[in-house]
C-alpha positions in Angstrom: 43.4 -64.0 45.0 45.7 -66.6 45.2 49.3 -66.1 46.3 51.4 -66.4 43.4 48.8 -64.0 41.5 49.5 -61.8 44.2 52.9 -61.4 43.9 52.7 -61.2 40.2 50.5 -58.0 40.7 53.0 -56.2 43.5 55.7 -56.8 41.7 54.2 -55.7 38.3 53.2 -52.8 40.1 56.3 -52.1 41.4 58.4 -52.3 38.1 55.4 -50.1 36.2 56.0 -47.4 38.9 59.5 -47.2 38.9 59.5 -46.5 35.3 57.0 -44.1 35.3 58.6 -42.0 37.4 62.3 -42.1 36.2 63.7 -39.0 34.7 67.3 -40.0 34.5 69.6 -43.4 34.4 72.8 -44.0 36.2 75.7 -46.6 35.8 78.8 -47.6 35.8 81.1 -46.9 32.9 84.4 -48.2 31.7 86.2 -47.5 28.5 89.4 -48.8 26.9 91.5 -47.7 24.0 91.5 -44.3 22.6 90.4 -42.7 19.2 93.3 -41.1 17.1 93.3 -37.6 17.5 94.0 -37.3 13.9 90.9 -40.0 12.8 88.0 -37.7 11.2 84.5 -39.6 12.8 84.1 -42.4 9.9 81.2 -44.1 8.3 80.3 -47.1 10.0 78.2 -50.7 10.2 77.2 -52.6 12.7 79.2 -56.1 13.1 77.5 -59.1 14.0 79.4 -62.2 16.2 77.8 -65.7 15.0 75.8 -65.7 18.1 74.2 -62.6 17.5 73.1 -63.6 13.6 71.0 -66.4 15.5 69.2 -63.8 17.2 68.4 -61.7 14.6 65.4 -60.0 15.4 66.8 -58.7 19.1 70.1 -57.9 17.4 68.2 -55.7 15.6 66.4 -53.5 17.9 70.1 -53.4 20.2 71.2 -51.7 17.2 68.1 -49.6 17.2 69.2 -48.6 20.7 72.8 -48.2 19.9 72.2 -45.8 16.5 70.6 -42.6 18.6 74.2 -42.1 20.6 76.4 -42.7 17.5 74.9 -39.9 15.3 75.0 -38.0 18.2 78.6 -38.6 18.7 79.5 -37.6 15.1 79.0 -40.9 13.3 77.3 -41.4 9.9 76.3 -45.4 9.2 77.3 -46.4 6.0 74.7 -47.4 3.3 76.6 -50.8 3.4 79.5 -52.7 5.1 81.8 -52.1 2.1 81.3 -48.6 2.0 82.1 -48.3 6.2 85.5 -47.2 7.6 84.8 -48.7 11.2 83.1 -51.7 12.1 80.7 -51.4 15.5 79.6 -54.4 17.6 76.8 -53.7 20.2 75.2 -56.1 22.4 73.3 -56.5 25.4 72.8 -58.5 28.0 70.9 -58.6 31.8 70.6 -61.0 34.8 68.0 -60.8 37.6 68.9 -61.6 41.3 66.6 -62.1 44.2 67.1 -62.8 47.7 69.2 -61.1 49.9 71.1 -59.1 46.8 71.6 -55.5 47.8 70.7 -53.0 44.8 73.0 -50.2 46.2 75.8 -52.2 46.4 78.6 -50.4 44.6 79.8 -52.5 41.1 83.1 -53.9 41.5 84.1 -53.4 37.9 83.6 -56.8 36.6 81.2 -57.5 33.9 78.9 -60.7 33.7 79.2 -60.8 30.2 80.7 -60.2 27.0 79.8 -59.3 23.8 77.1 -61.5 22.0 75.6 -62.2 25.4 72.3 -62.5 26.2 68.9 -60.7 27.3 66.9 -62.4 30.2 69.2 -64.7 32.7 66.7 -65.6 34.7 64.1 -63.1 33.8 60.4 -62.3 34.8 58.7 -61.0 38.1 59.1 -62.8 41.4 60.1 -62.4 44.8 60.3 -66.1 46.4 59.2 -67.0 49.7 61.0 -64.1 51.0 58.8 -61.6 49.2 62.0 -59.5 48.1 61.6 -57.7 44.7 63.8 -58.5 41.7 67.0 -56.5 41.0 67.7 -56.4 37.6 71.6 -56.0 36.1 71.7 -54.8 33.1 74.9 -53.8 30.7 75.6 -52.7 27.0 78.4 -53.3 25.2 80.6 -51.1 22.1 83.7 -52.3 20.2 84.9 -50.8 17.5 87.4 -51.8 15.0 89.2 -50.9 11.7 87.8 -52.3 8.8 91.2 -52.0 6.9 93.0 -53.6 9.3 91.0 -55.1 12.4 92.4 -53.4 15.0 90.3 -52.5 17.8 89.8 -48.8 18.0 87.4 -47.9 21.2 85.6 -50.6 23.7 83.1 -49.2 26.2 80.7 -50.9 28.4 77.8 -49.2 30.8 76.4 -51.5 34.0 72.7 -50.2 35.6 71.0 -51.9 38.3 67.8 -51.3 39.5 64.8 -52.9 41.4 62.3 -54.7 39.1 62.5 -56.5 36.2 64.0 -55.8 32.6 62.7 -52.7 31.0 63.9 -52.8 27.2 64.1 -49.5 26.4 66.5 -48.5 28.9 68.9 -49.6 26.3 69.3 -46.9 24.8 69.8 -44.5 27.6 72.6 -47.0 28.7 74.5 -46.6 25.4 74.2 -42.8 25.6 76.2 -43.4 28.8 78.4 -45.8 27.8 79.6 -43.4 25.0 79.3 -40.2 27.0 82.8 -39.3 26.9 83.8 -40.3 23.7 86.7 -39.9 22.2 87.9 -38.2 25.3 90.1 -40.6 27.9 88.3 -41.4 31.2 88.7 -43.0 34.3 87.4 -46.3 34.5 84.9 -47.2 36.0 83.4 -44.0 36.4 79.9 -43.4 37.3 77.5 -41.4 34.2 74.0 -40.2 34.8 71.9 -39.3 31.2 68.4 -38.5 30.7 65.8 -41.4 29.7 64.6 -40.1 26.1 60.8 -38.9 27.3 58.2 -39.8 24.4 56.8 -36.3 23.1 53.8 -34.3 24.3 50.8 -34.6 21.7 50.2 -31.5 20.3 46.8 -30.3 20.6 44.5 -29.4 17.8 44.5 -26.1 16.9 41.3 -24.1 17.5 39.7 -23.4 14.2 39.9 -19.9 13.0 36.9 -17.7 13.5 34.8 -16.7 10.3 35.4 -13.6 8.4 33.3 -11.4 9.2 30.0 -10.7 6.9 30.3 -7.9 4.8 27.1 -6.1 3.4 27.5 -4.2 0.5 26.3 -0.7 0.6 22.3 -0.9 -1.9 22.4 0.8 -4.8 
């Protein structure tokens, strides 16, 4: 096996592994503004930046990500954007680092990004001639604003590292963090474990119900 195809296969390994065996998702956390006390939970739609429309298709499925931790936080989305009280922007974004880059390095509280970011940085398996694995950063992002009147309402981003590559569907355990403590006022940056959303059991067939038995009628 040649040496590149080697590495491909540890390191795929590696990534496959980790994700089989995670329960639970950690990261960093920091939220600005704070919901009026007095605001009832409003219909919403999602918001998308100009960037963001030219990605349409992975806009999409952050949105997918994002809607799970917003109907369990209260909100209803609106059957359209003219019928919504409170505009939401989501996005998402990751970078992968390599050599000498410590994974348990605490997060200073600065983020890479912003919103309409990006999805990949430099992406994909490798470990260089050094044969370290990948560490993946990856963040999420939630504004939300008045539709009446533009103001910004609530901001809240969530940070996760973790060794391998990018693993999509952590997305939407990252939001569940990043809106944890909604509406509530917390100290920033904070650090929030959640559960990663485990797909459900198949449910095995019932066993068939035994056959009445035979009843023979008495001869007359």
């Amino acid at each position: 096996m040649k040496f590149g195809s080697l590495c491909l296969a540890v390191a795929a390994t590696l990534v496959l592994a980790g994700c089989g065996t995670m329960n639970s998702i950690t990261a960093d956390v920091s939220s600005f503004g704070q919901w009026p006390p007095t605001r009832p939970l409003p219909r919403y739609a999602f918001e998308r930046l100009p960037s963001q429309q030219a990605q349409a298709d992975f806009q999409s499925r952050v949105e997918a990500a994002a809607r799970p931790a917003l109907t369990r936080k209260g909100f209803v989305e609106a059957d359209s954007p003219q019928k919504a009280d409170v505009l939401v922007q989501v996005a998402a974004q990751a970078r992968t680092l390599y050599s000498g880059y410590d994974p348990f390095d605490r997060w200073d509280g600065r983020f890479f990004g912003g919103f309409g970011g990006f999805w990949g940085g430099r992406g994909g398996l490798g470990f260089g001639m050094s044969f370290d694995p990948p560490v993946t950063q990856m963040q999420v992002d939630v504004l939300m604003r008045d539709k009446a009147t533009s103001q910004t309402l609530y901001e809240t981003h969530a940070t996760h590292r973790r060794a391998g590559g990018i693993v999509e569907s952590l997305m939407q355990p990252m939001f569940d963090a990043a809106l944890q403590d909604f509406p509530a006022q917390a100290i920033s940056p904070r650090v929030v474990t959640v559960p990663i959303p485990q797909p459900a059991k198949p449910v095995s067939a019932a066993a068939p119900a035994p056959a009445p038995a035979a009843v023979t009628a008495p001869a007359k």
